[in-house]
mmCIF file of the N, C-alpha and C atoms, coordinates in Angstrom:
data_MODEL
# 
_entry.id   MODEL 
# 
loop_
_atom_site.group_PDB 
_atom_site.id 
_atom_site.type_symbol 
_atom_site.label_atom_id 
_atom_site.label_alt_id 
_atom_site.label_comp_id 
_atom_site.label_asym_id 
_atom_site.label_entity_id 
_atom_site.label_seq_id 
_atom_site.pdbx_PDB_ins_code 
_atom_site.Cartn_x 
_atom_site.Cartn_y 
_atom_site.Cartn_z 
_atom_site.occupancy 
_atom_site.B_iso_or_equiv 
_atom_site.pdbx_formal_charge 
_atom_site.auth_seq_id 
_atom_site.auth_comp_id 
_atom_site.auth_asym_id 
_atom_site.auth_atom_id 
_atom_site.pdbx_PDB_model_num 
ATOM 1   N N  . UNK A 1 1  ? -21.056 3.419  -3.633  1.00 0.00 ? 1  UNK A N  1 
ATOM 2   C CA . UNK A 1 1  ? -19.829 4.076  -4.061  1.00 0.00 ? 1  UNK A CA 1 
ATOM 3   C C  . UNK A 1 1  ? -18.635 3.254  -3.552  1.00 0.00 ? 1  UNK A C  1 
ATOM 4   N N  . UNK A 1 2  ? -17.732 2.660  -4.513  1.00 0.00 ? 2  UNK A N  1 
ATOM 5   C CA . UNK A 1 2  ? -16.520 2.480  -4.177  1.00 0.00 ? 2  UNK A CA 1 
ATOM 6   C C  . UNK A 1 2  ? -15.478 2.955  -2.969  1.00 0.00 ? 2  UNK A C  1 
ATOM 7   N N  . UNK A 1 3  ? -14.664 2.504  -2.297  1.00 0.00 ? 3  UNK A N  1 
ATOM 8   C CA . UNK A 1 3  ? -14.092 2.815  -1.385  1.00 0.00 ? 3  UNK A CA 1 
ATOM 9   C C  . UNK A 1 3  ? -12.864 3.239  -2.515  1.00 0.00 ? 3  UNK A C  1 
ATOM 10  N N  . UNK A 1 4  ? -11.851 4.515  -1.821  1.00 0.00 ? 4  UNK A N  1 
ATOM 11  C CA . UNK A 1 4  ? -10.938 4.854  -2.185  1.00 0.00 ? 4  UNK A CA 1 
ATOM 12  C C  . UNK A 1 4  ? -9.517  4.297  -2.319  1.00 0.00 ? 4  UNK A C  1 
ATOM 13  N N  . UNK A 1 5  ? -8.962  4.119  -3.600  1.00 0.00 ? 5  UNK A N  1 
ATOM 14  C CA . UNK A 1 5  ? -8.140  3.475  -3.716  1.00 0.00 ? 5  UNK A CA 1 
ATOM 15  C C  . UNK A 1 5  ? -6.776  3.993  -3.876  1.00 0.00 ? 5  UNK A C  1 
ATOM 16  N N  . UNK A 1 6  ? -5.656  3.664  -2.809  1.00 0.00 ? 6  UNK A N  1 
ATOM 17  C CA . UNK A 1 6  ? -4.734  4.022  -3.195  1.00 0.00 ? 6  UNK A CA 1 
ATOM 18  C C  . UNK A 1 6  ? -3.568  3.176  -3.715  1.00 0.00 ? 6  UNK A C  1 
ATOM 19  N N  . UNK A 1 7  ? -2.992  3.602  -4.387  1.00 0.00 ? 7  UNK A N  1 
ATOM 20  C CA . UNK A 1 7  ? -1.864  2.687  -4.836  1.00 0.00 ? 7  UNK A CA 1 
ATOM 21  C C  . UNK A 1 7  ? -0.207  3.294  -4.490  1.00 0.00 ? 7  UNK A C  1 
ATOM 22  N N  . UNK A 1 8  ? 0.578   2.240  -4.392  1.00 0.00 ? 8  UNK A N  1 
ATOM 23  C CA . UNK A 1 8  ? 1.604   2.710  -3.650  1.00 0.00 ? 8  UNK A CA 1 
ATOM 24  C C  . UNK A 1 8  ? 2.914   1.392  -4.738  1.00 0.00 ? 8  UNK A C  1 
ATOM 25  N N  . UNK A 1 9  ? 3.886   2.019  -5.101  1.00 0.00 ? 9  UNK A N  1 
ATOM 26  C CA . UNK A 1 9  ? 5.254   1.397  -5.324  1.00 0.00 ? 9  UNK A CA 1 
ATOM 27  C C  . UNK A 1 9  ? 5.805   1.180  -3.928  1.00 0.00 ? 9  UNK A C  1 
ATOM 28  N N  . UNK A 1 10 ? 6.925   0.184  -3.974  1.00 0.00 ? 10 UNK A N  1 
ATOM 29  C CA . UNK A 1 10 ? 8.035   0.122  -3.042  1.00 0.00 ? 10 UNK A CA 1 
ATOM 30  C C  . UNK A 1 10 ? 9.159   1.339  -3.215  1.00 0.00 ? 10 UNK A C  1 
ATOM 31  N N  . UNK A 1 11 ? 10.208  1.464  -2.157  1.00 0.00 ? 11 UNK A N  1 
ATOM 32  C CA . UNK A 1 11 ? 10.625  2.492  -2.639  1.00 0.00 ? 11 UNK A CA 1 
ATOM 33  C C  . UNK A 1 11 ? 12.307  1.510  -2.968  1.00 0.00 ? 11 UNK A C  1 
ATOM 34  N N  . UNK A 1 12 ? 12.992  2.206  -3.646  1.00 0.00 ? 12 UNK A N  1 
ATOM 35  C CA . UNK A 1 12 ? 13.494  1.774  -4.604  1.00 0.00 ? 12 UNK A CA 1 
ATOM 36  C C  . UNK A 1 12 ? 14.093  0.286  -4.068  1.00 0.00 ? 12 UNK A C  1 
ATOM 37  N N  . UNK A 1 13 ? 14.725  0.068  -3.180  1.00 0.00 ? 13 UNK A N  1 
ATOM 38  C CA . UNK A 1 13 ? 15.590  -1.458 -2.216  1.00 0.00 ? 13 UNK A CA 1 
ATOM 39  C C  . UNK A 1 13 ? 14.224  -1.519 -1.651  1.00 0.00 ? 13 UNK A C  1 
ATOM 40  N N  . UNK A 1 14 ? 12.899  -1.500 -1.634  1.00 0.00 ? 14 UNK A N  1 
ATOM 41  C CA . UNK A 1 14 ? 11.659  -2.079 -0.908  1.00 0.00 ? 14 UNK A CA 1 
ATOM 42  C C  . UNK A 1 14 ? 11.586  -3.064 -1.387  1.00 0.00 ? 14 UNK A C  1 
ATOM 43  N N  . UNK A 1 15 ? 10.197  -3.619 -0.755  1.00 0.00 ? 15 UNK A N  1 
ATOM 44  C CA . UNK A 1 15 ? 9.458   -4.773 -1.007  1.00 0.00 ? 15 UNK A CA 1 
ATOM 45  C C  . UNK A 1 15 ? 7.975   -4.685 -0.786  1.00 0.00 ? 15 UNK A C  1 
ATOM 46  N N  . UNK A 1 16 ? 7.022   -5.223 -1.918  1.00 0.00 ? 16 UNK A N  1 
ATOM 47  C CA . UNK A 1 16 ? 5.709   -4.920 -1.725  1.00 0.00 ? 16 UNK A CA 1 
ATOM 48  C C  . UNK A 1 16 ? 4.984   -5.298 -0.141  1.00 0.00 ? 16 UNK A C  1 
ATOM 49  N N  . UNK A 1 17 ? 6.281   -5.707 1.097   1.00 0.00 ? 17 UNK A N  1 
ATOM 50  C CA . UNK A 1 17 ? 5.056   -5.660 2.330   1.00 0.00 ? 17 UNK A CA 1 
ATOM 51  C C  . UNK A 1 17 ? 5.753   -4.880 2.551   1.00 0.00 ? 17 UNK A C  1 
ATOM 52  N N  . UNK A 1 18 ? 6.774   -3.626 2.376   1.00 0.00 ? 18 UNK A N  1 
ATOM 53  C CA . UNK A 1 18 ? 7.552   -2.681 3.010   1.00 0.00 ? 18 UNK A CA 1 
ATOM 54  C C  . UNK A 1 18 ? 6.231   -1.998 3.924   1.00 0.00 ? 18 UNK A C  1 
ATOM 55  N N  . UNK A 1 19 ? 5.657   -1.143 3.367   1.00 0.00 ? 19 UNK A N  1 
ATOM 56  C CA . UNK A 1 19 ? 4.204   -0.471 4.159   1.00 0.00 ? 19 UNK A CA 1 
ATOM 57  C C  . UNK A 1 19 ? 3.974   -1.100 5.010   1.00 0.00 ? 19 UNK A C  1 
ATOM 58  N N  . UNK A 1 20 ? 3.815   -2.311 5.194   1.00 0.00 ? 20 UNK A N  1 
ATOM 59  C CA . UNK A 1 20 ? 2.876   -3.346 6.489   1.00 0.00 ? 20 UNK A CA 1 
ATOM 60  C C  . UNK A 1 20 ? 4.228   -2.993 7.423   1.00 0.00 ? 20 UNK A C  1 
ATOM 61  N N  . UNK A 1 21 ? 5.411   -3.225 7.183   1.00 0.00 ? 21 UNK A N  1 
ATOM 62  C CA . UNK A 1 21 ? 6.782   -3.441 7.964   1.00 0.00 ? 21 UNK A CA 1 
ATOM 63  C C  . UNK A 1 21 ? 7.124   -1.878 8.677   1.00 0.00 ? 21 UNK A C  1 
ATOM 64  N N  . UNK A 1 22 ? 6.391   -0.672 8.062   1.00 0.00 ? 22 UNK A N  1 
ATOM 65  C CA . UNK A 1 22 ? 6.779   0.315  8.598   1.00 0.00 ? 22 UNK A CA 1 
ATOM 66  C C  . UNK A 1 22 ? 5.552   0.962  9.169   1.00 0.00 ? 22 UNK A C  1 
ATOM 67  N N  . UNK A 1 23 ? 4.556   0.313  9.384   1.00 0.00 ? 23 UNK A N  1 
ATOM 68  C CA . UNK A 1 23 ? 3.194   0.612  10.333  1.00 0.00 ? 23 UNK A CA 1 
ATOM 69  C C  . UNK A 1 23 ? 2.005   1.075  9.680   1.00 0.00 ? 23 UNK A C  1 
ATOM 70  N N  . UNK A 1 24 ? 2.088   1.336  8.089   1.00 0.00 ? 24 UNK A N  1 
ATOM 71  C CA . UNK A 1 24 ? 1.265   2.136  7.407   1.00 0.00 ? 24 UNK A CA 1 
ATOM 72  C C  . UNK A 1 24 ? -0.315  1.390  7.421   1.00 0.00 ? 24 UNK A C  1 
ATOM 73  N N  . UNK A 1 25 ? -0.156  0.259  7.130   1.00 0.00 ? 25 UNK A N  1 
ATOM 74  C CA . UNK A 1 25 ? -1.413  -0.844 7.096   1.00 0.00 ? 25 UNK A CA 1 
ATOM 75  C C  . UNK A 1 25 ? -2.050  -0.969 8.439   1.00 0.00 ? 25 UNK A C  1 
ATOM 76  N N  . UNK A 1 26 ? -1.430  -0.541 9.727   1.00 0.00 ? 26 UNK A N  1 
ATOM 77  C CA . UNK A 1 26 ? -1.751  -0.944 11.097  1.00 0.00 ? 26 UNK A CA 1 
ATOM 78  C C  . UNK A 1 26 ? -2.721  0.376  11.384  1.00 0.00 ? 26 UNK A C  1 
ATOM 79  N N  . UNK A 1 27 ? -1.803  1.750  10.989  1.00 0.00 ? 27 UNK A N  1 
ATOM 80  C CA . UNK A 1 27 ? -1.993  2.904  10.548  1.00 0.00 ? 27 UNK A CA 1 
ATOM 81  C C  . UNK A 1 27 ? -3.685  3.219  10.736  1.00 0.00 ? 27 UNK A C  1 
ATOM 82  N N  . UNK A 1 28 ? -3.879  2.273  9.281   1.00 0.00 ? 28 UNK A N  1 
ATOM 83  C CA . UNK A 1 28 ? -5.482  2.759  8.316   1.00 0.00 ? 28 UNK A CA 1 
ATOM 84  C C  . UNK A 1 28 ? -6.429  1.321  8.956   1.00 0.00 ? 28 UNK A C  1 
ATOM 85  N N  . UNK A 1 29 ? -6.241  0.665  9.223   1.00 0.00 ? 29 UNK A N  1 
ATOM 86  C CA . UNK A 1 29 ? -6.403  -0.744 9.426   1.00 0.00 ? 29 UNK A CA 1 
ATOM 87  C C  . UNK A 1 29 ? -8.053  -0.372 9.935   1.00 0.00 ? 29 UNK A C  1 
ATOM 88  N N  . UNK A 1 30 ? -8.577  0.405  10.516  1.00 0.00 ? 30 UNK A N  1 
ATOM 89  C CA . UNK A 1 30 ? -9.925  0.886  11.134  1.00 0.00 ? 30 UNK A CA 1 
ATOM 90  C C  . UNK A 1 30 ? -10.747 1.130  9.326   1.00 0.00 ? 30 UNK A C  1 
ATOM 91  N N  . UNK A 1 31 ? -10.073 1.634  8.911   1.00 0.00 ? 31 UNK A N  1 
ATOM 92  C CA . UNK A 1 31 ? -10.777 2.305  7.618   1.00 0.00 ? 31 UNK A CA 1 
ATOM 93  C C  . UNK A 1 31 ? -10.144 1.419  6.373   1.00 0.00 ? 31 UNK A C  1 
ATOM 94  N N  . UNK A 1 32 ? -9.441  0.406  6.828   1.00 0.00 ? 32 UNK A N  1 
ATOM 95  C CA . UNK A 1 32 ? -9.220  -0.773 5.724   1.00 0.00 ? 32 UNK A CA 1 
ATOM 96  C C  . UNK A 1 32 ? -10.530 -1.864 6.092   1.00 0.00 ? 32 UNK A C  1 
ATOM 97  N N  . UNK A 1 33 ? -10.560 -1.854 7.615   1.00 0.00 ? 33 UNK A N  1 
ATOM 98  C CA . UNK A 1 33 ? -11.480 -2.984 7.934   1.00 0.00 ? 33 UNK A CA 1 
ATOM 99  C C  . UNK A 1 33 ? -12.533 -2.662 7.473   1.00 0.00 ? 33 UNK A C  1 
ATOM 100 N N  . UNK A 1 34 ? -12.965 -1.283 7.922   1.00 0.00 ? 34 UNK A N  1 
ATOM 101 C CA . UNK A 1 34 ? -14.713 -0.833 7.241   1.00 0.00 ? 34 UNK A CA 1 
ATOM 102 C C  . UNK A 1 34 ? -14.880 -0.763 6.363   1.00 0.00 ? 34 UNK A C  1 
ATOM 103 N N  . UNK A 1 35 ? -13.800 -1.109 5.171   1.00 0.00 ? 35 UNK A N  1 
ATOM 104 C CA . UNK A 1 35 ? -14.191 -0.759 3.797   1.00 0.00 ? 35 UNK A CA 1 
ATOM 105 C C  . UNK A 1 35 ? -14.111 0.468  3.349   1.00 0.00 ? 35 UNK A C  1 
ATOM 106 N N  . UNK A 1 36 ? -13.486 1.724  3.912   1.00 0.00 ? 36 UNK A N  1 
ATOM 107 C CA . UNK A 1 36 ? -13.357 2.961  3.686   1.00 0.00 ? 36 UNK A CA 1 
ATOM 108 C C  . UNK A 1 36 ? -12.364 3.144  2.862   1.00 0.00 ? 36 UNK A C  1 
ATOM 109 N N  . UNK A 1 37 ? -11.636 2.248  2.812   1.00 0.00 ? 37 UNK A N  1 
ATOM 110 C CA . UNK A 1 37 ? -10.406 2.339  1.845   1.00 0.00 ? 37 UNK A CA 1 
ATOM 111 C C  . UNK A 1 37 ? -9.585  1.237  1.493   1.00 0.00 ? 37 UNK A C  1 
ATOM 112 N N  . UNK A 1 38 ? -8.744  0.877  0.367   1.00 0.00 ? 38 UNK A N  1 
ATOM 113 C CA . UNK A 1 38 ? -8.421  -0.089 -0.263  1.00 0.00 ? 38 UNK A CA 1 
ATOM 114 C C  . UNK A 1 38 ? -6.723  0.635  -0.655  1.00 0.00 ? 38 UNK A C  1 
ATOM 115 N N  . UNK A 1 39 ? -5.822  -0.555 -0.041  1.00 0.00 ? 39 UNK A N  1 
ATOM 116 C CA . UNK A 1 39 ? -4.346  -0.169 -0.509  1.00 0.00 ? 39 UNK A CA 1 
ATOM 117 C C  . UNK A 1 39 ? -4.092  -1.360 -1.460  1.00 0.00 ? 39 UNK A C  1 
ATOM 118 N N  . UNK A 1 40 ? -3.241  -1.060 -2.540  1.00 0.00 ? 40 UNK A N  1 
ATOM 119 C CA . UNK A 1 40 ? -2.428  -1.762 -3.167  1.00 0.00 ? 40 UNK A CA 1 
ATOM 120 C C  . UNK A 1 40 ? -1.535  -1.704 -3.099  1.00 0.00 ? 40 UNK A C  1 
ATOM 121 N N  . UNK A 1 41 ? -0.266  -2.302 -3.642  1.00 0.00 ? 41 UNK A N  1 
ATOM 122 C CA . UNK A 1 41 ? 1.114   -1.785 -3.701  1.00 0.00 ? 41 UNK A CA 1 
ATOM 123 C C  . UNK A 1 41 ? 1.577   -2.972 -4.830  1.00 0.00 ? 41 UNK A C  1 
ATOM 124 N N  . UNK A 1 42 ? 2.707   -2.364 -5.811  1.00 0.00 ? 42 UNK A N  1 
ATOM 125 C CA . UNK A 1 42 ? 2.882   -3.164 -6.901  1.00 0.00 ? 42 UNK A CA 1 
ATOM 126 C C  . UNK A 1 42 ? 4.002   -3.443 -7.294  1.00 0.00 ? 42 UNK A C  1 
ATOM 127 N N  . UNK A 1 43 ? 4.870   -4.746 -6.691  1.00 0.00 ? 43 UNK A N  1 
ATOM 128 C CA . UNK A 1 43 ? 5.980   -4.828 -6.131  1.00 0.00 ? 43 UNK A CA 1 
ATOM 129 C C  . UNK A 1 43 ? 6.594   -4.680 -8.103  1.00 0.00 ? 43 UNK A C  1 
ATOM 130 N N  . UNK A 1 44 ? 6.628   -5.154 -8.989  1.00 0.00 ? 44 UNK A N  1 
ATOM 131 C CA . UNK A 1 44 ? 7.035   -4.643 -10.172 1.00 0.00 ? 44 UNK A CA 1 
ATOM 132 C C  . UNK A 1 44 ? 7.537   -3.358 -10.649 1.00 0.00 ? 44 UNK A C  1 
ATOM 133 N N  . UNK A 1 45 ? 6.543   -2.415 -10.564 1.00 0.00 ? 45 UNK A N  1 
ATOM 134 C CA . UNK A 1 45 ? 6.955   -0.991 -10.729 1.00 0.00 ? 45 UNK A CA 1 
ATOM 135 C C  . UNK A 1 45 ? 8.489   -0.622 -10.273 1.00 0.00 ? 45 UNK A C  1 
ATOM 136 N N  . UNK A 1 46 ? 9.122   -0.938 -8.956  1.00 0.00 ? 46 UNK A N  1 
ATOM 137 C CA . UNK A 1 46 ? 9.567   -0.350 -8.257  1.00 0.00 ? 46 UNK A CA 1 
ATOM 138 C C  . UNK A 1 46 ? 10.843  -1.075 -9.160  1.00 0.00 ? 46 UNK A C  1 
ATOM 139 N N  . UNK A 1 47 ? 11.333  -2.518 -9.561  1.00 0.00 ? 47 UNK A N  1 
ATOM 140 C CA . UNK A 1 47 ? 12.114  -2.491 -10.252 1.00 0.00 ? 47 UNK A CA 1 
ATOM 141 C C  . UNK A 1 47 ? 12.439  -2.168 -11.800 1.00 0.00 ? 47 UNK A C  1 
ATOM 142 N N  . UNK A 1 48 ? 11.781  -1.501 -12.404 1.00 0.00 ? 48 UNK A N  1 
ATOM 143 C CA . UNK A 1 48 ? 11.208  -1.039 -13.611 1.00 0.00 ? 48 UNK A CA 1 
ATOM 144 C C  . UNK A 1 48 ? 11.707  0.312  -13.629 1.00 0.00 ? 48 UNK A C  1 
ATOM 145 N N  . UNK A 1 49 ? 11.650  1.355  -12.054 1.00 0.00 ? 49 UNK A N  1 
ATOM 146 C CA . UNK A 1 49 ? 11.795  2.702  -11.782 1.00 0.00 ? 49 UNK A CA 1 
ATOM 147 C C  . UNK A 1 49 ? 13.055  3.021  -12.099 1.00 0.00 ? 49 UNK A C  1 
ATOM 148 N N  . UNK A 1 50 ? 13.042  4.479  -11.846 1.00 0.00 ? 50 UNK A N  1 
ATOM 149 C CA . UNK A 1 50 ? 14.638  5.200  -11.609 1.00 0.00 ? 50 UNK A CA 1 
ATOM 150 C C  . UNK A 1 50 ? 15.613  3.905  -12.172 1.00 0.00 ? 50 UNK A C  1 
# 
């Protein structure tokens, strides 16, 4: 079974390492390493948004 995937935009003045820069990746980093879970983030979207 696949590990769970989440996906994440920047928020609107972000940048796709914003998450790493505000601890989120350090965060999960136990359950990124084991393969328990998988982040993306998709620096496009966010200028496309609102």
């Amino acid at each position: 079974m696949p590990a769970p995937r989440c996906w994440f935009s920047p928020t609107r003045e972000g940048r796709l390492f914003e998450y790493e820069q505000l601890g989120l990746v350090a965060s999960l980093a136990d359950k990124l390493q084991a393969g328990q879970l998988q982040l993306y983030c998709i620096e496009g979207l966010a200028a496309d948004g609102l």
